[in-house]
N, C-alpha and C positions, 0 to 999 in steps of 0.2 A: 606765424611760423608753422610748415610744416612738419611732420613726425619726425623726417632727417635732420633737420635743420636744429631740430630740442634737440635731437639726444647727442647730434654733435656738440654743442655748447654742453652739455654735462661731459663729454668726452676729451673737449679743451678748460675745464674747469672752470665755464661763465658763468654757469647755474649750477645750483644743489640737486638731489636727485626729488628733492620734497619741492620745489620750483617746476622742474620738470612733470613731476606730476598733477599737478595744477593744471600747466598749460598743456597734460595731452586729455586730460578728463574735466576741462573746462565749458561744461554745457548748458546752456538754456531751454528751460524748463519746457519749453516748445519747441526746439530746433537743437538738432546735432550740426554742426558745419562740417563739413566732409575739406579739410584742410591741406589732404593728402593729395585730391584730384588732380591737383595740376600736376604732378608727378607723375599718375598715371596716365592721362589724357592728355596732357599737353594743354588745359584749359581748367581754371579754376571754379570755382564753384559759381552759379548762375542763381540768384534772386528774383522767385518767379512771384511778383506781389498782387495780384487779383483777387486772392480769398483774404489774405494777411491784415490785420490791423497795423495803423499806423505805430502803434507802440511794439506791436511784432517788429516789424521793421524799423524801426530803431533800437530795438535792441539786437537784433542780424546786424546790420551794420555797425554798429558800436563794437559787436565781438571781432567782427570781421579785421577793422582797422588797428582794433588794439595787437589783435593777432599780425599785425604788419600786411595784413593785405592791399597791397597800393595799388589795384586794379580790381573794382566793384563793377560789377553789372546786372542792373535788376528791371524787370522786364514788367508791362502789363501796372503800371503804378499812374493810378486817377491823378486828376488834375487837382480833386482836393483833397488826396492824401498829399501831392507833392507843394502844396501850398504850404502844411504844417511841415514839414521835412524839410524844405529849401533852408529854414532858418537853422537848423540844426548840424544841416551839412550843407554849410553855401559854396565847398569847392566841386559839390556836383554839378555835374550840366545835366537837365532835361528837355528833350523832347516833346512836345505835348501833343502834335501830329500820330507820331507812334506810341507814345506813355513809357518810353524806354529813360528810364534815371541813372545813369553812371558814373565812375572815379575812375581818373588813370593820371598814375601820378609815378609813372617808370617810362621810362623809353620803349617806344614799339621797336620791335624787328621786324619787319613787315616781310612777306613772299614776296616771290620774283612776279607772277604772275596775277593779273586784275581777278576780280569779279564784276558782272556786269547782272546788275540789277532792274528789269523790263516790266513795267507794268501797265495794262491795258486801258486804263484809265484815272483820270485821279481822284476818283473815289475809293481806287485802292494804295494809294500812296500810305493810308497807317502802315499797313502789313509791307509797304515798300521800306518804308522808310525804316521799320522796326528788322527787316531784312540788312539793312545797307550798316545801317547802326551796329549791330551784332557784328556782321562783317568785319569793318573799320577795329573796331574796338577790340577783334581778336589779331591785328596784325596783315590785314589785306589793304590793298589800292581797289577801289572800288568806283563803278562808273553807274550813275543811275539813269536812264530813259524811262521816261514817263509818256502816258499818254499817246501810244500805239499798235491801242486791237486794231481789232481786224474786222472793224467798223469801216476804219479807212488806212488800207493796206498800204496805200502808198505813203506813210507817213512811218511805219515800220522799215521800207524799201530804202528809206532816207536814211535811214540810221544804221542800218542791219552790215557795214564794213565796222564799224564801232564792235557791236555785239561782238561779232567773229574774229575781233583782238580777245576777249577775256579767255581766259582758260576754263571761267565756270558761269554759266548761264542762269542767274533765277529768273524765273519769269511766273509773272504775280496774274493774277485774271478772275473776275466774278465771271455773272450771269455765264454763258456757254462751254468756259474757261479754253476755247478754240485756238486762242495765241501760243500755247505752249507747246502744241503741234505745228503749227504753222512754224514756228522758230526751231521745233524741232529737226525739220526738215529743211532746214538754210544753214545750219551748222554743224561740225563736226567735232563738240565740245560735249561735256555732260549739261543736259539742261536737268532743274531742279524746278519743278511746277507747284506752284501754290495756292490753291483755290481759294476764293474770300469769298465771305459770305456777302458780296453786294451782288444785286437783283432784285429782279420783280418777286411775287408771290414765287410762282412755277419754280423755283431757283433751290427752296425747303434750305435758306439760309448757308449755302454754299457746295448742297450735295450732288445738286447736278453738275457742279463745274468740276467736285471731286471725282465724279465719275467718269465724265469727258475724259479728264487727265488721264485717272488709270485705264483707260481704254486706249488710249492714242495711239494713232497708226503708226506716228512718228518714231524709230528706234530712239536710244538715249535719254528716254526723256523718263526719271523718277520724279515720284509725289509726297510730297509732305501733308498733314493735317490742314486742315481750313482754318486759314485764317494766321499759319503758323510762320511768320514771319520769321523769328528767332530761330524755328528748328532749320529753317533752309537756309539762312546766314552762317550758321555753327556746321553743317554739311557741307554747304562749297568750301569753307575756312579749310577742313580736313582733306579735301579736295587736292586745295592751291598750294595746301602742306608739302604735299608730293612733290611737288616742283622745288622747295628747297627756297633759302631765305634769301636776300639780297646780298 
């Protein structure tokens, strides 16, 4: 429950005011949950588990759920943290391509308008699919093409009346990261460029493709951090907001 949500039930007389303050000053010893956010955001709070122990996260999620959170999303969770995890929450589904672990146990309202999710190769399908995921999971229709640099352009050409249906464009790319201008200049949508750290040596783990991007000649085209799948899912989401729900 959010902060409204208590103090309404103390105001129709469900809880005492010593209940209520339990569950607004109820925190663990390592994590505050920001319970509020969805109220101000329009999106609730995001489980980022890459530094976290697996007992950190479970006990996030434990609070989470008691709190009536019925939509969890937690991002960047190994394959052997989620091995011990699965048993303890089996109504989550995992990913293991992206390492994206989730709960949704409310009804989507989904926007009017797709996101289309375009990535260069599938070697970058993690950060695609950790893309597409975040997407979905906030209430979008999402379209993913894989496997379309600009290696062999005419396999983008294939596809590229698809793209220019979505309203918002991610497009995922290592080594040159040249796809995101290229697409930027075939559409007249927001593209959302994401650089991943796959490449050779020369590549310094995804900074040349970040630079490409911030450079690009193409108008429309913003850049998110390397590698950062989730922050470009949660940006077109806010995006597609605009357009208004079904």
């Amino acid at each position: 429950m959010n902060t409204i949500e208590i103090l309404e039930k103390v105001k129709n007389n469900e809880i005492d005011i010593y209940e209520a303050e339990t569950l607004l000053h109820n925190t663990l010893d390592y994590a505050t949950i920001d319970y509020d956010r969805k109220r101000r955001t329009g999106v609730g709070e995001v489980i980022y588990g890459q530094s976290k122990t697996v007992e950190q996260l479970k006990g996030i999620i434990h609070h989470m759920l008691d709190h009536n959170q019925k939509s969890i999303l937690a991002t960047r969770i190994s394959l052997e943290k989620y091995k011990i995890l699965k048993a303890e929450f089996p109504d989550f589904i995992y990913d293991e391509l992206s390492q994206v672990f989730y709960y949704q146990n409310e009804e989507i309202v989904y926007n009017k308008g797709k996101i289309a999710v375009v990535c260069a190769g599938t070697s970058d399908l993690p950060v695609a699919n950790e893309a597409a995921i975040t997407a979905r999971f906030l209430g979008n229709d999402v379209i993913q093409i894989s496997d379309v640099g600009v290696a062999g352009l005419h396999r983008l050409l294939k596809r590229i009346d698809e793209i220019q249906q979505a309203n918002v464009i991610i497009v995922i790319a290592g080594m040159e990261g040249a796809l995101a201008s290229v697409i930027g200049g075939l559409v007249d949508k927001p593209v959302i460029a994401v650089p991943t750290s796959i490449g050779y040596g020369a590549n310094f783990q995804g900074l040349s493709a970040l630079l490409s991007m911030l450079n690009s000649c193409a108008s429309g085209v913003s850049v998110v951090n390397i590698d950062n799948g989730f922050g470009a899912g949660y940006t077109a989401h806010t995006i597609n907001c605009l357009g208004g729900k079904k």
